[in-house]
Steps between C-alpha positions, in 0.01 A plus 500: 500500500284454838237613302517289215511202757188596688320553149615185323360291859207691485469370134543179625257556779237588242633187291429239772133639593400426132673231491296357830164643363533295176567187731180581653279553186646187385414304771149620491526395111584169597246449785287606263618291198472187802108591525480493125669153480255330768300602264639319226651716322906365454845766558813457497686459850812502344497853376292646823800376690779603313381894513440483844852320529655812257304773708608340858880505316473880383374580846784326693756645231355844584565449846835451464583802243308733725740376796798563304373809454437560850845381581665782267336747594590417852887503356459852351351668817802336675732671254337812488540504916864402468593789285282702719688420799787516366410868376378583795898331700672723258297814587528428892898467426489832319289669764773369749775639323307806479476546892824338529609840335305725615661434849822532418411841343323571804763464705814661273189798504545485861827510538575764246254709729662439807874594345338819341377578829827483687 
């Protein structure tokens, strides 16, 4: 699932650099359509501005997706920690039990060794 975050914000990532380079080109297409109108040539302001308006929007909305993303991926590692630590508590207990044991053998082991002896 970590994965699939990381490669889904990449995605986005790659989304919001095309996103900014066709902002750019069409700002150089309107400086440029603004040299062609001194000239006297007539364009429509209207329309320049709405696509820049629509490219600024699908930039900003980009933005936010990709830190959603961000933001659950950041909950899964948190998870996937969690259930490793809580493996890891539940080993530890076992591994106390374990040597909780293993003394108590040792020292029955002991004793039987000292009553055989005698």
């Amino acid at each position: 699932m970590s994965q699939t975050w990381h490669i889904i914000y990449e995605d986005f990532a790659d989304d919001e650099e095309r996103l900014e380079f066709l902002l750019d080109v069409r700002k150089k297409y309107d400086a440029a359509c603004a040299q062609s109108q001194a000239r006297g040539t007539t364009g429509s302001t209207t329309e320049e501005s709405s696509v820049i308006e629509s490219l600024t929007f699908l930039v900003s909305r980009n933005r936010v997706w990709k830190r959603w993303v961000a933001n659950y991926n950041e909950r899964t590692k948190i998870r996937i920690n969690l259930f490793f630590n809580l493996a890891s508590q539940s080993d530890n207990r076992t591994n106390l039990e374990i040597a909780d044991l293993t003394s108590k053998i040792s020292i029955e082991t002991q004793r039987d060794s000292s009553s055989m002896i005698t």
